[in-house]
TISE-116285 format. One record per residue (C-alpha): x, y, z. Coordinates in steps of 0.5 Angstrom, whole numbers. Layout:
X: X; Y: Y; Z: Z;
...
***
This chain:
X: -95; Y: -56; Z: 30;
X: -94; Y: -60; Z: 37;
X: -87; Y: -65; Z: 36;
X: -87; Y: -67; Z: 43;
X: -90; Y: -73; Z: 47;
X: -95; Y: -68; Z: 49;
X: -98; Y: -70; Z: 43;
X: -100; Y: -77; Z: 44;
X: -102; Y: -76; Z: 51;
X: -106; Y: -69; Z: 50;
X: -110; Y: -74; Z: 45;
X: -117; Y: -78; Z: 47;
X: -114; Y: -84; Z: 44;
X: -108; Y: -84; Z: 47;
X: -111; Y: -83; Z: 54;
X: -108; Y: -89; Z: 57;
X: -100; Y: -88; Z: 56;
X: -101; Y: -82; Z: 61;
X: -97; Y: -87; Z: 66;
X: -93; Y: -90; Z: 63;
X: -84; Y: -90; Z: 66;
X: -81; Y: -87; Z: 60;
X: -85; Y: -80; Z: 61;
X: -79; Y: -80; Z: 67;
X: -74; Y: -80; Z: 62;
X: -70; Y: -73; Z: 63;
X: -62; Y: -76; Z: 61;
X: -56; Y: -71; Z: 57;
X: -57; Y: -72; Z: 50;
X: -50; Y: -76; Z: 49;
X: -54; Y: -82; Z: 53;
X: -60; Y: -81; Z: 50;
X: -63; Y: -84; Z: 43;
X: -69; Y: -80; Z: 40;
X: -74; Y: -83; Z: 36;
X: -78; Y: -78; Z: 31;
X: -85; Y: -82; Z: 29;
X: -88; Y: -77; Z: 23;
X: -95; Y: -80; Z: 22;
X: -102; Y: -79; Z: 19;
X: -105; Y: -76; Z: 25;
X: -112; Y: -73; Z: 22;
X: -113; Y: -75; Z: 15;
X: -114; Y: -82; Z: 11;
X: -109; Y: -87; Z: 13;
X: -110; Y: -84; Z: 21;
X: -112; Y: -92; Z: 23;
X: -106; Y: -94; Z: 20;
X: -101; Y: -91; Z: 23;
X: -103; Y: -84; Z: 28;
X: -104; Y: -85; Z: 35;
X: -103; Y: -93; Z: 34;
X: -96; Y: -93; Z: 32;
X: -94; Y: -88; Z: 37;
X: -96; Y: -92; Z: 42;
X: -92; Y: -98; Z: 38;
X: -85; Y: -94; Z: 39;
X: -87; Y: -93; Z: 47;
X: -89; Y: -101; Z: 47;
X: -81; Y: -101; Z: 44;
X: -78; Y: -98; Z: 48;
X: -81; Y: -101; Z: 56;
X: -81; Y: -108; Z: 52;
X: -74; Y: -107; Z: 51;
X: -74; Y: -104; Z: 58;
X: -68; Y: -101; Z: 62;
X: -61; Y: -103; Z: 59;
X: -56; Y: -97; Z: 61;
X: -59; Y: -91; Z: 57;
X: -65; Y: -86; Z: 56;
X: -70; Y: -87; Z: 50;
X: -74; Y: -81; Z: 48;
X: -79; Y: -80; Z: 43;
X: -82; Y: -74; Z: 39;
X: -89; Y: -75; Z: 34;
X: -92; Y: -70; Z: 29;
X: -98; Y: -70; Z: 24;
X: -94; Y: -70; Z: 16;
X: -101; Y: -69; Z: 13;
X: -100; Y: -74; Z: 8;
X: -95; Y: -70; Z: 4;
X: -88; Y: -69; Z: 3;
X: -86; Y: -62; Z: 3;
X: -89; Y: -62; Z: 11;
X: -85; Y: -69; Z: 12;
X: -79; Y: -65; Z: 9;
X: -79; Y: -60; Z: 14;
X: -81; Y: -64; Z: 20;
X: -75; Y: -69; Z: 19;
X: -70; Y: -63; Z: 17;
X: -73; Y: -59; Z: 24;
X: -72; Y: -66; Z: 28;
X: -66; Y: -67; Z: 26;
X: -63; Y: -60; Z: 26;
X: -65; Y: -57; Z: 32;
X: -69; Y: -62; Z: 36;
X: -63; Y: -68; Z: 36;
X: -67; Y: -73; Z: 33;
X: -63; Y: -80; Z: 31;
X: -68; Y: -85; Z: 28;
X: -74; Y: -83; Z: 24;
X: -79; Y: -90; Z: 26;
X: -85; Y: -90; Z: 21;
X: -86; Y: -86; Z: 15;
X: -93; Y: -87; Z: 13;
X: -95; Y: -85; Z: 6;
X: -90; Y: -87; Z: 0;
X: -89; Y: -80; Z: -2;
X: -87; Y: -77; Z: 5;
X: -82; Y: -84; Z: 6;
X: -79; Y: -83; Z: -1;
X: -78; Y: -76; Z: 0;
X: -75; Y: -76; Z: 7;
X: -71; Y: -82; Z: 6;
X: -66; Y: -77; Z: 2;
X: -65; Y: -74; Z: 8;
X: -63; Y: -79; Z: 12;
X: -57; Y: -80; Z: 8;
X: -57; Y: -74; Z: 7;
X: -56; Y: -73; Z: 15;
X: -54; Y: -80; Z: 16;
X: -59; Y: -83; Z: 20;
X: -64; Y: -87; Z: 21;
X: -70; Y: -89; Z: 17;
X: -75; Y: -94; Z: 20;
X: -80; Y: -95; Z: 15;
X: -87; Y: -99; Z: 17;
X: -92; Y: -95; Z: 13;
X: -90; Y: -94; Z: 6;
X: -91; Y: -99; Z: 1;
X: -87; Y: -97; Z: -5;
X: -82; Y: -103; Z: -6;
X: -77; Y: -97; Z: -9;
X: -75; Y: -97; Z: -2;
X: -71; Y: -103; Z: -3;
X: -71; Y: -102; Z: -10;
X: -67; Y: -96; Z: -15;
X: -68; Y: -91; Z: -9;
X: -64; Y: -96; Z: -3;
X: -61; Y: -93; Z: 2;
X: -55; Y: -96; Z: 7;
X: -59; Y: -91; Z: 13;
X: -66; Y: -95; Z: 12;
X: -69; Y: -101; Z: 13;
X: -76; Y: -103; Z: 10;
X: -81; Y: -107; Z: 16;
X: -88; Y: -111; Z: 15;
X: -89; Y: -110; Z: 7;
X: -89; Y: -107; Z: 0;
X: -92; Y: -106; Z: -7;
X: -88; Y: -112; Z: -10;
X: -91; Y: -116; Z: -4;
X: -98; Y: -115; Z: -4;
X: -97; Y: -117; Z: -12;
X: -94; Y: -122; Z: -12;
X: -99; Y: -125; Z: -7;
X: -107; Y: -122; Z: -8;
X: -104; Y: -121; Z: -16;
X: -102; Y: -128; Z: -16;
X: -108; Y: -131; Z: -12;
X: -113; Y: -128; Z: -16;
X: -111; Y: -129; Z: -23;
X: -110; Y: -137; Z: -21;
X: -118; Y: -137; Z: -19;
X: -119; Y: -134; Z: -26;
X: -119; Y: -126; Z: -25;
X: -114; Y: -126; Z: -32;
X: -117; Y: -119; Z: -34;
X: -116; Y: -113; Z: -30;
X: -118; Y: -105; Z: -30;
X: -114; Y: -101; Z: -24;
X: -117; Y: -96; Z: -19;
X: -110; Y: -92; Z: -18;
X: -108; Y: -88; Z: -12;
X: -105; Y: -83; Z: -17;
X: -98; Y: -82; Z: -12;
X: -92; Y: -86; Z: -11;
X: -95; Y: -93; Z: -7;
X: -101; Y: -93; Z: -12;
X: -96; Y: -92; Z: -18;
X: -92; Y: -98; Z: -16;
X: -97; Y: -102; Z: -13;
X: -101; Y: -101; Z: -20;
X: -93; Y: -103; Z: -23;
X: -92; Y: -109; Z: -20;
X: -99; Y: -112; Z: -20;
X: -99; Y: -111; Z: -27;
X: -92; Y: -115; Z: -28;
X: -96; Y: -121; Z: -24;
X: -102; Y: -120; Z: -28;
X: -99; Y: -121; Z: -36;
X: -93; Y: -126; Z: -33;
X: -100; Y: -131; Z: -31;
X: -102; Y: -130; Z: -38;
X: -107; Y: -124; Z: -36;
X: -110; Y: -118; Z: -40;
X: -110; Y: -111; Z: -36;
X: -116; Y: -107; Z: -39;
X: -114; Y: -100; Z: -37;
X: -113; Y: -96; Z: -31;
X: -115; Y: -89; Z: -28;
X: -112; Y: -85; Z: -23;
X: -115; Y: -82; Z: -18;
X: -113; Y: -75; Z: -14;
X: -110; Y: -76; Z: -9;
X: -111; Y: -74; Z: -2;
X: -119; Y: -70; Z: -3;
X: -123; Y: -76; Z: -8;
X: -129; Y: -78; Z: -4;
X: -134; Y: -80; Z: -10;
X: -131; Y: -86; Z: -13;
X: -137; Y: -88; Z: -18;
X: -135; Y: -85; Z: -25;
X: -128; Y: -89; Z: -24;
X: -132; Y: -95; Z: -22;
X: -137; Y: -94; Z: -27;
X: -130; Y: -94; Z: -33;
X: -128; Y: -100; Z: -29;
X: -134; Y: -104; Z: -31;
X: -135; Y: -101; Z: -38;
X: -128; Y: -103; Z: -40;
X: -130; Y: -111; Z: -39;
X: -125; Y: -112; Z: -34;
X: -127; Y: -119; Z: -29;
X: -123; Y: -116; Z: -24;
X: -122; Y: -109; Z: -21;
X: -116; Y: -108; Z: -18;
X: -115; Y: -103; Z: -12;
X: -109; Y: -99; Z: -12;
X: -110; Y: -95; Z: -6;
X: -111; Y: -96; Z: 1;
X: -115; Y: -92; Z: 7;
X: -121; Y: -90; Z: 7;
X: -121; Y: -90; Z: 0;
X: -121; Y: -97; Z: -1;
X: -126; Y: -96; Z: 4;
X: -130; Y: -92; Z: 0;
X: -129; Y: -96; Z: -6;
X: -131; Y: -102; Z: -3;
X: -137; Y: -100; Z: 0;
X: -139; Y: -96; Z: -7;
X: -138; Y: -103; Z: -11;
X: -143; Y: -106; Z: -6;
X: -148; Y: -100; Z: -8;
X: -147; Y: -101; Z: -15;
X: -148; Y: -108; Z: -14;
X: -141; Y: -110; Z: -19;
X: -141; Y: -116; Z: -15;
X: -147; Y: -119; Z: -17;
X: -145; Y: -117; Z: -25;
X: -140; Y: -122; Z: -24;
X: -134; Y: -116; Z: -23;
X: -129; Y: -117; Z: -18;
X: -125; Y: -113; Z: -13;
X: -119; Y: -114; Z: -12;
X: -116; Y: -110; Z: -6;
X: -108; Y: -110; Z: -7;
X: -106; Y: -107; Z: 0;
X: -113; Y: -107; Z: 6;
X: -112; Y: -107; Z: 14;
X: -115; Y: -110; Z: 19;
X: -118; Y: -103; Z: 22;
X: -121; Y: -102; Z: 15;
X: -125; Y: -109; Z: 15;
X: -127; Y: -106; Z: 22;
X: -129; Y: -100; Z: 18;
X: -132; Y: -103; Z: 13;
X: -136; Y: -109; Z: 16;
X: -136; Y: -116; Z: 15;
X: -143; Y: -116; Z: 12;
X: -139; Y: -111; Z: 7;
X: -132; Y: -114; Z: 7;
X: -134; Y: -121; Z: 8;
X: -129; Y: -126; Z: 1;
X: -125; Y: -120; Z: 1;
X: -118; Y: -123; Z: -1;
X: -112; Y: -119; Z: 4;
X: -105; Y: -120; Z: 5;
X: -102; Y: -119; Z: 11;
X: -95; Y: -120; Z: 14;
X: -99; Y: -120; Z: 21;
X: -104; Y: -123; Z: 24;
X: -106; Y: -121; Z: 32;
X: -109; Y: -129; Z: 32;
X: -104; Y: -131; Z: 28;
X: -101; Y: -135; Z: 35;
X: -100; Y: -134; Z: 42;
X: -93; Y: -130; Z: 41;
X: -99; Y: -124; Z: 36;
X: -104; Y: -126; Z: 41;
X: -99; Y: -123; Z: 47;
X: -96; Y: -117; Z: 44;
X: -103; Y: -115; Z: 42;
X: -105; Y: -116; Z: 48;
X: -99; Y: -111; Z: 51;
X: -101; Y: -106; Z: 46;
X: -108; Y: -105; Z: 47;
X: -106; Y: -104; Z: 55;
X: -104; Y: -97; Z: 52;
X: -108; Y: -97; Z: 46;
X: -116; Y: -98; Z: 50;
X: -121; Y: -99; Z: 44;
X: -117; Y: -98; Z: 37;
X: -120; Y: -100; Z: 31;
X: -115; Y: -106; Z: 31;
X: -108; Y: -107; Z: 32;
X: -105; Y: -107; Z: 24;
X: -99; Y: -110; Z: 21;
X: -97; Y: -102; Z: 21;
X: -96; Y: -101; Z: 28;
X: -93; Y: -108; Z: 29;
X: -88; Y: -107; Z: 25;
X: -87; Y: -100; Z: 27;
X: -86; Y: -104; Z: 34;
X: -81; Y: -110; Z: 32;
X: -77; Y: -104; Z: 28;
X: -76; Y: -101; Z: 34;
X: -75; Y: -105; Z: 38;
X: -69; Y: -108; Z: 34;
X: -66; Y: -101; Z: 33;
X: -66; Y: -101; Z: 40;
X: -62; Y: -107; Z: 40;
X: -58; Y: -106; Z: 36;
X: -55; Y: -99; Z: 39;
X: -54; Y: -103; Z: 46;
X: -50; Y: -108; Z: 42;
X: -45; Y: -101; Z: 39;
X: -46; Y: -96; Z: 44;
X: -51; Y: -90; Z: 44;
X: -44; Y: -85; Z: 42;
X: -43; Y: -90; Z: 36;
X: -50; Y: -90; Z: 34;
X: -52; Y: -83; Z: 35;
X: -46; Y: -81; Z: 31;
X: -46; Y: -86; Z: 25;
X: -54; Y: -88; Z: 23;
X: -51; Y: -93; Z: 17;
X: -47; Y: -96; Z: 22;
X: -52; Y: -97; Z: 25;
X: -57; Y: -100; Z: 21;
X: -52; Y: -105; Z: 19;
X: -51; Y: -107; Z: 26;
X: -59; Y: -109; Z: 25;
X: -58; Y: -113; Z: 18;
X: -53; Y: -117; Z: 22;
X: -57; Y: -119; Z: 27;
X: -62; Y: -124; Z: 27;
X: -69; Y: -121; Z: 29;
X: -73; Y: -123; Z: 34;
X: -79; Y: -120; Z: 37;
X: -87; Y: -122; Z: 39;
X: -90; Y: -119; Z: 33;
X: -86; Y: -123; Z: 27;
X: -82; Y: -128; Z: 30;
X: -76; Y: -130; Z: 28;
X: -72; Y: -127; Z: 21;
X: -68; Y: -123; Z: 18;
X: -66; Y: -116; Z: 14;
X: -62; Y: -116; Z: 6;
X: -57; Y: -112; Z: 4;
X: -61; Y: -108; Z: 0;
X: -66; Y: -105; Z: 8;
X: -71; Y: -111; Z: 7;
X: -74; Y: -114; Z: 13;
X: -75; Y: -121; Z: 11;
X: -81; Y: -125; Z: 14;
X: -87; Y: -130; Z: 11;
X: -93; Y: -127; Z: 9;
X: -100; Y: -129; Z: 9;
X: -106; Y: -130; Z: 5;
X: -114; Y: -128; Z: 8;
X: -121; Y: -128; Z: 6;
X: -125; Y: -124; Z: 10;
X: -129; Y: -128; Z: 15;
X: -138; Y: -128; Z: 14;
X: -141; Y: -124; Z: 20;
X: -143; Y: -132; Z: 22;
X: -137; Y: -135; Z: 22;
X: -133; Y: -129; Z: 27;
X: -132; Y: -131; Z: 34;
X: -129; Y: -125; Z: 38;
X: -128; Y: -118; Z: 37;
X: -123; Y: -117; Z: 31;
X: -124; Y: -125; Z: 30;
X: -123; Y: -122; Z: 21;
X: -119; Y: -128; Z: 18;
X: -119; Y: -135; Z: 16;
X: -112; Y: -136; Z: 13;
X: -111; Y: -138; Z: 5;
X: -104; Y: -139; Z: 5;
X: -97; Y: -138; Z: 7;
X: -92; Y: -135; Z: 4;
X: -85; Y: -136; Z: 7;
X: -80; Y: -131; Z: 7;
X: -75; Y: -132; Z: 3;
X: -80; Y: -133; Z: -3;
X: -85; Y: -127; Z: 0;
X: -81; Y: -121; Z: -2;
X: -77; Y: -119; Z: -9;
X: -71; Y: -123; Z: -11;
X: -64; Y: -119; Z: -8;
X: -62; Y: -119; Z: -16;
X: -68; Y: -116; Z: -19;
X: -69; Y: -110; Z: -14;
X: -64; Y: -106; Z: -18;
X: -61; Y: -103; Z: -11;
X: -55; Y: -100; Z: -11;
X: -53; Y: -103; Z: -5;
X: -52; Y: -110; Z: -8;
X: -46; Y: -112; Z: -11;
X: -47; Y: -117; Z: -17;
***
């Protein structure tokens, strides 16, 4: 396994960042900080986090540009699965000097290796994983959680859809960690509207390509609404297979709880169009989107799009970076739960999100925003996906502090 910057340059998709100033970086490892980025790079959720996010962490780092120490960076493929994470971090940390684990794709890996980022006291990152135990029962002082969440994604498409008349749910359920609490959640919003859950099914993960006896279960369970609790090309797979079987045309709706805009531009806007999508990023959301997108895509080339992962990535980052110009490198490098409470002081600001904030408990606060998938007909550009529904503002977007269960928050 690869765990150098080789592994970004030596891909296709990567091709662009081969002239980039921090390749030059070769400082002593007392003025230098080491970003680890533990992604998917070969399996399903690759578009989401893989080479994309990699590239977000360089976008970082030579946006924060030169600022009197020398930032270094480390990837490597977790596969999805914990056990690998395990040892990728311990590696890191133990003999590669690695200081901040930034992204963590798939719920699982990022529940697993936050354990030892306490453990080792570092820092953890997190843009890609969705389960809101994050900052809930399993918080930690060495963690932030960036860009979105279980809790989140309920609260917004759960709450829509049972408002438009979808009182009755069956769900499709990813069956590790994020599809369990996506489905916890969900369910919370759904009865609390006055909604029926009619039944759930758990569906291997990763390996389930043929989703037709789960779908076929869901409609026979009479449900209005069948809720997706899963994402990457399973969600991809589910849509696409919903469509075959006309479940549309029967009445039934999809809900998908957690979809990217790399799996719309999978998935088509034939296929995708009215579907429903929450995001806490947008590239077309305003000129500060517009232009991040835009310096990304520089490195980038022709990616399946810029998600609301790979910004988050970026802006936590970057924040981190900050945060160790304000405290010192030996500081920082001794002390991670030091300095993730440099980062809850500060305010945020970067490109991607714009102004905000970090709770106590290592939740990132910012609005979120509700999208229907635009017809082709109604797209006026590349990526142009979205037509917004509704915001949500930050302070009501996430769960509330006192309802997390963080150990973290005093009552």
């Amino acid at each position: 396994m690869e765990t150098t910057r080789r592994s970004l340059l030596g891909a296709a998709a990567a091709a662009p960042l081969g002239g980039l100033p921090w390749r030059s970086a070769r400082a002593q490892a007392a003025s230098t900080i080491k970003l680890g980025v533990p992604v998917d790079l070969s399996g399903m959720y690759r578009d989401v986090t893989g080479q994309v996010s990699i590239a977000a962490v360089h976008q970082a780092i030579k946006d924060f540009g030169p600022r009197g120490f020398t930032v270094e960076v480390v990837s490597a493929d977790h596969q999805n699965r914990p056990d690998v994470g395990v040892n990728i971090t311990r590696q890191w940390f133990d003999r590669d000097g690695v200081d901040c684990l930034v992204d963590v794709a798939t719920s699982s890996v990022a529940l697993a290796v936050n354990e030892i980022c306490r453990e080792k006291n570092k820092v953890h990152l997190n843009s890609s994983a969705a389960s809101s135990d994050l900052t809930g029962r399993l918080c930690s002082p060495n963690m932030i959680h960036w860009t979105y969440d279980t809790w989140m994604l309920a609260n917004s498409v759960g709450g829509a859809t049972v408002r438009a008349g979808g009182d009755s749910w069956f769900f499709i359920v990813a069956d590790y960690a994020f599809g369990h609490a996506l489905e916890r959640d969900t369910t919370g919003f759904v009865r609390a509207a006055g909604g029926r859950v009619m039944g759930s099914v758990r569906t291997p993960f990763p390996g389930t390509q043929d989703f037709s006896s789960f779908l076929l279960q869901a409609q026979a369970s009479g449900a209005k609404v069948i809720g997706l609790a899963n994402a990457g090309s399973d969600t991809i797979n589910c849509v696409k297979q919903a469509a075959e079987f006309g479940l549309g045309r029967r009445g039934v709706r999809l809900a998908s709880l957690l979809l990217f805009i790399t799996e719309v531009h999978s998935l088509g806007l034939r296929t995708a169009a009215g579907l429903i999508v929450t995001e806490s990023f947008y590239w077309d959301l305003n000129d500060r989107t517009r232009a991040f997108t835009a310096r990304l895509r520089q490195i980038t080339g022709p990616a399946p799009g810029i998600a609301s992962t790979h910004a988050g990535t970026y802006a936590a980052a970057l924040h981190y970076l900050k945060a160790v110009q304000e405290m010192g490198v030996a500081a920082a490098k001794a002390n991670g739960a030091e300095a993730v409470a440099r980062m809850k002081a500060m305010p945020t600001d970067d490109d991607a999100f714009g102004q905000g904030s970090i709770r106590a408990d290592g939740r990132k606060l910012h609005p979120s925003f509700l999208f229907e998938v635009k017809k082709p007909e109604e797209s006026r550009a590349p990526f142009d996906y979205y037509k917004l529904l509704q915001t949500t503002p930050a302070g009501e977007a996430f769960r509330p502090l006192a309802e997390g269960g963080c150990p973290l928050v005093r009552a």
